[in-house]
Structures are given as structure tokens and as C-alpha cells.
LUMRO-507158 format. One record per residue (C-alpha): x, y negated, z negated; residue in three letters. Coordinates in steps of 0.05 Angstrom, whole numbers, padded with zeros to 5 digits, always signed. Example, Ala and Ser with C-alpha at 12.3 -4.5 7.8 and 13.67 -1.06 7.14 Angstrom:
+00246+00090-00156Ala+00273+00021-00143Ser
//
This chain:
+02189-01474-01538Unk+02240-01520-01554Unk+02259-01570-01608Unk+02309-01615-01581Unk+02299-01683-01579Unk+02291-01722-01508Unk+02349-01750-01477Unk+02358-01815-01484Unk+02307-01869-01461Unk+02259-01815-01448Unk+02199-01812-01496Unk+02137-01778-01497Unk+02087-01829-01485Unk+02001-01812-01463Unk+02001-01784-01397Unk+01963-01825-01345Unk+01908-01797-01298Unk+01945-01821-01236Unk+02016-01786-01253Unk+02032-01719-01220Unk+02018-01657-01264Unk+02086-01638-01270Unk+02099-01703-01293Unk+02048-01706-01343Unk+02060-01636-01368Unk+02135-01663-01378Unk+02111-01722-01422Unk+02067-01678-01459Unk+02121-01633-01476Unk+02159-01688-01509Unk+02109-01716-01544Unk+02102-01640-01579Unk+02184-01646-01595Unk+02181-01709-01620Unk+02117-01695-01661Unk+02161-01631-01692Unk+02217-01672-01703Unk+02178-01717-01736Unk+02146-01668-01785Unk+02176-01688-01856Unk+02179-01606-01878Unk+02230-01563-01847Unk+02199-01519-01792Unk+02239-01451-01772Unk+02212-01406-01716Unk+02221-01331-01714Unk+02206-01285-01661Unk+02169-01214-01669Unk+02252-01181-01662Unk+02273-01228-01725Unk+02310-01275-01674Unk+02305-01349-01687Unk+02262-01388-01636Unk+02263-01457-01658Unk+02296-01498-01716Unk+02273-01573-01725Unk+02330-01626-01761Unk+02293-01624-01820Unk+02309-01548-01825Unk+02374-01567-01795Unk+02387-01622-01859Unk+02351-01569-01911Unk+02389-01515-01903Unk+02452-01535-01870Unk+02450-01511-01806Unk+02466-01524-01731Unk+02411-01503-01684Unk+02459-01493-01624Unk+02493-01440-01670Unk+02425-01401-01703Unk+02383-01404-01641Unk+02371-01332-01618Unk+02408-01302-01676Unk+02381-01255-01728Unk+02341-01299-01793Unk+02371-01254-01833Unk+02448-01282-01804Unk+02434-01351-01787Unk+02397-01372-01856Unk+02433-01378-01918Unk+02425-01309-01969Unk+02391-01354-02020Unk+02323-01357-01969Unk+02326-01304-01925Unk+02294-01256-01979Unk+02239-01300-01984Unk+02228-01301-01906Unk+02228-01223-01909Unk+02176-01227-01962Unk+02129-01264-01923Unk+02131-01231-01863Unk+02113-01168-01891Unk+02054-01198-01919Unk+02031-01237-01850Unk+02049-01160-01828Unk+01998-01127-01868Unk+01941-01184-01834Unk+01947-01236-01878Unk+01929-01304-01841Unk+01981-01340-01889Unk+02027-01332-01941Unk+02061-01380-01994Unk+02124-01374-02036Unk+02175-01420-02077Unk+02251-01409-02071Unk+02312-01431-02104Unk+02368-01453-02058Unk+02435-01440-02078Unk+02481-01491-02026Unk+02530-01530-02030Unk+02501-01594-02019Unk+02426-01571-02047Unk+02441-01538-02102Unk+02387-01507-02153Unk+02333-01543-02103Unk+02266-01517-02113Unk+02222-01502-02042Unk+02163-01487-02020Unk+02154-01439-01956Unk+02092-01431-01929Unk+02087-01371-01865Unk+02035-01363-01807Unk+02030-01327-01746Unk+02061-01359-01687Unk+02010-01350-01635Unk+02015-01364-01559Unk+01952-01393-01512Unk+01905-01338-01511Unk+01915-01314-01588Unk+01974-01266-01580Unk+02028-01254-01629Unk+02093-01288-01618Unk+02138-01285-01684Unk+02126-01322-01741Unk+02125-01392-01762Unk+02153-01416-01829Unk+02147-01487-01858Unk+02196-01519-01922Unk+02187-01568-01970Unk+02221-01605-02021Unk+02180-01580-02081Unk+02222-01624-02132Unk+02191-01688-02103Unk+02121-01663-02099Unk+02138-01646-02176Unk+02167-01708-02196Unk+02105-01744-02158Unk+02058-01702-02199Unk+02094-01727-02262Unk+02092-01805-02247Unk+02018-01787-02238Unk+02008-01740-02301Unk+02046-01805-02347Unk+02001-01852-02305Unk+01939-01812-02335Unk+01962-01814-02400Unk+01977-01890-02409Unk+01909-01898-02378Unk+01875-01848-02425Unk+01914-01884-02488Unk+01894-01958-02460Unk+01819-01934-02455Unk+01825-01906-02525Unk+01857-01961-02560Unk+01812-02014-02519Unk+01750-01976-02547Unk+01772-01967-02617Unk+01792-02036-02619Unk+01727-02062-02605Unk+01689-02046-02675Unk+01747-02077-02722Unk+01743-02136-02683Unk+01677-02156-02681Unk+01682-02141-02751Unk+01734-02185-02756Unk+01705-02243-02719Unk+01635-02238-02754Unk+01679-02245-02822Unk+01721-02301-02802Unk+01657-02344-02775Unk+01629-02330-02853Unk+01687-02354-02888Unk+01699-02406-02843Unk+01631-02437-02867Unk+01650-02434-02937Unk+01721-02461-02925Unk+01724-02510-02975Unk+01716-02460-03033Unk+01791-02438-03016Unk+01827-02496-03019Unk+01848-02550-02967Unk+01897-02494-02924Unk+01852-02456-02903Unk+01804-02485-02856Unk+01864-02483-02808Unk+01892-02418-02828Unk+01819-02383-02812Unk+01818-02430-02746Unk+01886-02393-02730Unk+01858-02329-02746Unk+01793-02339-02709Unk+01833-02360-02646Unk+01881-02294-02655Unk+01814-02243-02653Unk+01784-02287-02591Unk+01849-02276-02554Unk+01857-02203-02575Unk+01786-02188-02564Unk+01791-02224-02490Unk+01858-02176-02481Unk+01807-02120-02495Unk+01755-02129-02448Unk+01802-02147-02389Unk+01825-02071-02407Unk+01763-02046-02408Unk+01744-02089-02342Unk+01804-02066-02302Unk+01800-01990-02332Unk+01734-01994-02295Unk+01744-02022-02240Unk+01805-01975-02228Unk+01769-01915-02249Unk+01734-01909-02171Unk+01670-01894-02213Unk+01649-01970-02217Unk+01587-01994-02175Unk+01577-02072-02152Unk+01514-02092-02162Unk+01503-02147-02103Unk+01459-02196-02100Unk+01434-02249-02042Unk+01468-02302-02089Unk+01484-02380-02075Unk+01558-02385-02082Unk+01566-02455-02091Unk+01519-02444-02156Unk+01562-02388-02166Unk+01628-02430-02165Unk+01591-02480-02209Unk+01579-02439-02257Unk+01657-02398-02263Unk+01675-02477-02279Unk+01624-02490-02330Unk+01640-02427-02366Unk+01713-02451-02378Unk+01735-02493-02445Unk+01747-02568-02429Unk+01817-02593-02432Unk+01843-02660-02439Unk+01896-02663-02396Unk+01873-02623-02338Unk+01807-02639-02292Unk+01772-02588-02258Unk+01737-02602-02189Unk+01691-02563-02140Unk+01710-02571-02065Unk+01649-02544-02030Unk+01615-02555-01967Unk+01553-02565-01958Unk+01501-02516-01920Unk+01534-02457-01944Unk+01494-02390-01929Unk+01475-02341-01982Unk+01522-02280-01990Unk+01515-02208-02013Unk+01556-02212-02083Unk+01561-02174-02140Unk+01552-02245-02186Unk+01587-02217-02255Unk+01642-02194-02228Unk+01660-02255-02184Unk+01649-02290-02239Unk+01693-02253-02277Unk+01746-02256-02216Unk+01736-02328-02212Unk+01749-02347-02286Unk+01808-02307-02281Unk+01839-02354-02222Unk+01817-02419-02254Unk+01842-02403-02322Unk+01910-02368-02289Unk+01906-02456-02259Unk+01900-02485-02322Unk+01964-02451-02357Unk+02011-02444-02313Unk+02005-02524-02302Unk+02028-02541-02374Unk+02026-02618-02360Unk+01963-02623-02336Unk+01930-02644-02268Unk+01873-02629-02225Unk+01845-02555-02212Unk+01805-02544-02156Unk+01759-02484-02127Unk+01734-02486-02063Unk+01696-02453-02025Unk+01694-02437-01947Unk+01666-02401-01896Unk+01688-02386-01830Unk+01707-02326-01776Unk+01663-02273-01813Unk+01684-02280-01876Unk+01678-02324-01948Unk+01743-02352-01984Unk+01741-02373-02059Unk+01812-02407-02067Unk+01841-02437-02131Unk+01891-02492-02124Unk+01939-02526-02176Unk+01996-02578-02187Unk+02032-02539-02237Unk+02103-02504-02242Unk+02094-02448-02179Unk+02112-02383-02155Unk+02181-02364-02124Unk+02163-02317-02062Unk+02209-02259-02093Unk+02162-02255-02154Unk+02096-02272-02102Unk+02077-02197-02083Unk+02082-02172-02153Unk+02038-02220-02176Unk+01982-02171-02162Unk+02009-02111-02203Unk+01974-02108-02278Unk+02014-02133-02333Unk+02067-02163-02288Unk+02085-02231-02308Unk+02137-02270-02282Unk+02196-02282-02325Unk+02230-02359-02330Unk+02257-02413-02366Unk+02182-02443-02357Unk+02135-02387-02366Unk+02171-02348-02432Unk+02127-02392-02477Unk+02055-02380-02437Unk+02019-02330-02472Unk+01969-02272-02429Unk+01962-02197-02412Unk+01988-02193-02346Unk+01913-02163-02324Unk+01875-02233-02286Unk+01905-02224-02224Unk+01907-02150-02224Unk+01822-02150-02239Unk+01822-02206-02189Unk+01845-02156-02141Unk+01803-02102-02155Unk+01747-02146-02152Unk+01766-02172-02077Unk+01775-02092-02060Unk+01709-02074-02087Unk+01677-02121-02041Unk+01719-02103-01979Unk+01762-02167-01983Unk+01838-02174-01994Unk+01877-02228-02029Unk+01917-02289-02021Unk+01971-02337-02055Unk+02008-02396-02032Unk+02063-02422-02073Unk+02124-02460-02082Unk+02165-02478-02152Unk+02148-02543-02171Unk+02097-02557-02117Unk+02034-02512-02151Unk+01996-02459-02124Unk+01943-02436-02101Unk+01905-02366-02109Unk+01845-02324-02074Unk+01803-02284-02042Unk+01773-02277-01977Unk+01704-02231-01976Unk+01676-02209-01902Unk+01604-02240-01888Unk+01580-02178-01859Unk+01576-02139-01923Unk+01508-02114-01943Unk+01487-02091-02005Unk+01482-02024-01992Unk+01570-02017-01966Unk+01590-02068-02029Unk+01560-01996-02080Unk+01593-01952-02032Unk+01653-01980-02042Unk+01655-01987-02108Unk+01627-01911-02122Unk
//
């Protein structure tokens, strides 16, 4: 067995029916080095005397060593002190008929000081099942650890959000339901505050939209949530994401649709949802106004729902970000525009759930223009297996 890599310009590519065996058997063989090299875990070899067989680079880079100098030496010589104990372990247990063994280790080098591993030991076996030596695989446990971490704090913020989004909810329908009452009796409090409970009615609508975008993209993220599709009409569908959005006065909002479009497997609340999200993304980020318009197309398998605009744009550094929740970008024109960071980020979701990806087209000063593309061949039955 060896662990060297090919020489140059020779790689192990698939062996072809017509080539010569030997030839084949040769291309095979590097294919099996390179696929060892490849391995990202260090992978030692030791024979049945405690010689070395085999050392791959990763080995080579964990531990320090030179293959040309621990190849057919004694484990117990070639590795450093800190492991070898370990290695002894482990073969006494794959000694006493154990199929596998696992242990951590503490390295104590130069260059890997206080590193924490994991070593997992098998039997090296040849063709027909017989004993050769032993093979041991390494790891870098500290990155597995500090992976576990960035997951363990991800959990948590996600466990606080759902909390505070839930326990949010009662206080501020409370809220709203006693603003709308006092509103309506305004005039008993003096002339200051109609507008102050207009300000205060607008703060709980924003906070209690902030809410439910948690709650939406919570759920969508959880893996748990289910489309329910429909055979809906999307132009009806796009009519209806337009109509459910407050008029301005300085922008206009149009519908660019085709006509004969076919009827598509959707799950209608949540492009709704999706859509709203794009057109009123539009309407802010074009602070002077202009015209916003959806369109709809259809064409090599799939559906596209695209939002354009004339407003202030995207820079193509900040464009794949754009996706992540609560990302917003950061300039001179967008500091003042207020919003959670979550549209896109449900948009997304949203897209995914129904096997689709997304898409944005932008330019600073030019507009933008966001979307999604859905496949046509989705029935209802895939769109709630992918969102199980």
C-alpha cells in the first residue's frame, strides 16, 4: 500500500473498458492515493509487528512528521510520546476483538500545542478478511468543538427570539385594542393627542409586523413547516400581494403579466407573504418615488415572480448578503430606512420551500430588482415534503 502522491501530470482518472488491465489497475491505484490524500483526518497505518505502513500528509502536517523517515519504523519511535500511548491503548482493545475503538488525546508539539484529537482504530484488513495491522484515523477535535458551539449559541438566540416573539404577542394586541379605544375618544384629551395616539398606533403596527416576520421565519427555519399547495391562478395571486399593500402617493404600483398563464401548484399564504415582502422591500428603498412593478413569467420549466424598482440600488459587495436575516446594508442612504432585516431572508425560505432559488439584479442609482424562480413541475405532494 502506498500513500505517495502521483508524479506529476499523472492522475487517477475512471479506467476505460478498452485500456489494458495493467493499465487500469495503475489508474485505480492512484485514484485510492489521491482519495487518502484527500481525506481531511490524519490516517497512520500500522502493521501486526508495530511497524508503520502508511502515513498520509494530513498525519504528516498533524503530527510533524516526514513519511520517508517513519515508514517501516516502530509507532512507538516514529510518533511523537504525547500519542503513542494512546495508539497502544487502542490496539489492545482491537486486540481483545473489538471491531473499533475511540479515544481523545492531548498533543504536546511544538507547533500544536495543547491540541485536542480524536483517534478512532480499526482493523486493517487485506482482500479476503485477513488481519494486516491496524488502521488509525485523527482529527482536529477543537474545530468539531468550536463548530458545536456556533451551533449551541445559534440555538439559543433562536430559542430567546421564539420566546420573546411569543410573549410579545399578548401585550401588543393589548396594546393596539387600547390605542383604537382612545383614539375614538380623542378629543376628550386635548388637541395633542390625536397625533400622539396616531404615533403610538403606528409604533405597535410596526412592532407587531417585526413579530410575526419572527414568528414566520422561526417557522419556516424550524424544517417542521408544511406548504399547503394549491392549483392556484398566479396572476390573481400577484393581484392580490398588490392590493394588500398601503397606497402611496409618490410611488405607483403596476402588474406586468402575460396573459394565458397556466395554473401552478402554490402554497398561496406564503407567496403571498413572500411577495409583499419584495414589493414593500420596492417601495422603501426608492425614497423618491417611482413605479414598482411585479411580473410574472413563465418559461423553461419553471415560474418567476420578479420585483423591479427605480430607487437607490444594491452595490454587488453587499448583493449576496442580502439574503442573510437581519442583514441590512449600511450607507449614507439607507441609515434613515427603518425594518428588521427578516423580508428577504423569509423570501428565501419561501423560494426553498417550494424547490426554487432566488434572484437580484442591481446597480446604485439605477434600482433593482428582486425574485424568485419556482420549477413548474412541482406537485403538491414534493412542495409538503419539502417543507416537512
Amino acid at each position: 500500500m502506498t500513500t505517495q502522491l502521483p508524479p506529476d501530470g499523472v492522475t487517477g482518472g475512471a479506467a476505460r473498458p478498452d485500456e489494458p488491465p495493467s493499465r487500469r489497475v495503475r489508474k485505480l491505484s492512484l485514484l485510492l492515493d489521491n482519495i487518502i490524500e484527500s481525506v481531511p483526518m490524519g490516517i497512520i497505518a500500522i502493521g501486526l509487528d508495530g511497524k508503520v505502513l502508511a502515513v498520509n500528509a494530513n498525519a504528516e502536517f498533524l503530527f510533524g512528521l516526514r513519511r520517508v523517515y517513519v515508514i517501516g519504523e516502530s509507532y512507538e519511535a516514529a510518533l511523537p510520546a504525547s500519542i503513542t500511548p494512546v495508539f497502544t491503548k487502542l490496539k489492545l482493545g482491537l486486540q481483545a476483538d473489538k471491531a473499533s475503538a475511540d479515544a481523545d488525546a492531548t498533543l504536546s508539539l511544538p507547533r500544536n500545542e495543547g491540541m485536542q484529537i480524536g483517534v478512532s482504530a480499526s482493523h486493517l484488513l487485506d482482500r479476503e478478511g485477513k488481519p494486516q495491522g491496524y488502521l488509525f484515523l485523527c482529527r482536529d477535535q477543537s474545530l468539531s468543538r468550536e463548530v458545536q458551539q456556533l451551533r449551541d449559541l445559534d440555538q439559543l438566540k433562536t430559542d430567546f427570539l421564539n420566546t420573546a416573539s411569543h410573549e410579545l404577542k399578548t401585550p401588543l394586541t393589548a396594546i393596539m385594542a387600547g390605542v383604537e379605544l382612545l383614539a375614538a375618544d380623542a378629543g376628550k384629551f386635548g388637541p395633542a393627542a390625536a397625533p400622539l395616539f396616531e404615533v403610538i398606533g403606528d409604533s405597535a403596527l410596526r412592532l407587531n409586523a417585526l413579530v410575526n416576520d419572527m414568528l414566520g421565519l422561526m417557522r419556516l427555519e424550524s424544517g417542521r413547516a408544511r406548504l399547503h399547495a394549491c392549483d392556484c391562478d398566479v396572476a390573481l395571486v400577484a393581484r392580490d400581494a398588490i392590493a394588500s399593500l398601503k397606497e402611496t402617493p409618490r410611488h405607483k404600483l403596476c402588474l406586468d403579466i402575460p396573459a394565458g398563464l397556466p395554473r401552478v401548484m402554490i402554497d398561496r399564504d406564503n407567496m403571498l407573504m413572500a411577495l409583499r415582502h419584495l414589493l414593500k422591500n420596492a417601495v422603501k428603498y426608492s425614497p423618491d418615488g417611482g413605479e414598482i412593478t411585479l411580473a410574472v413569467r413563465v418559461g423553461n420549466n419553471e415560474i418567476e415572480f420578479s420585483v423591479a424598482d427605480r430607487g437607490i440600488g444594491i452595490s454587488r459587495e453587499n448583493q449576496e448578503k442580502l439574503w442573510q436575516k437581519f442583514f441590512r446594508v449600511d450607507t449614507s442612504y439607507t441609515s434613515n430606512f427603518e425594518g428588521s432585516g427578516l423580508g428577504l431572508a423569509i423570501v428565501k425560505h419561501v423560494a426553498q420551500l417550494h424547490g426554487g432559488t432566488v434572484f437580484v439584479q442591481s446597480e446604485p442609482g439605477r434600482g433593482s430588482t428582486f425574485g424568485m424562480r419556482l420549477p413548474l413541475r412541482a406537485r403538491a405532494s414534493e412542495l409538503v415534503a419539502a417543507g416537512e
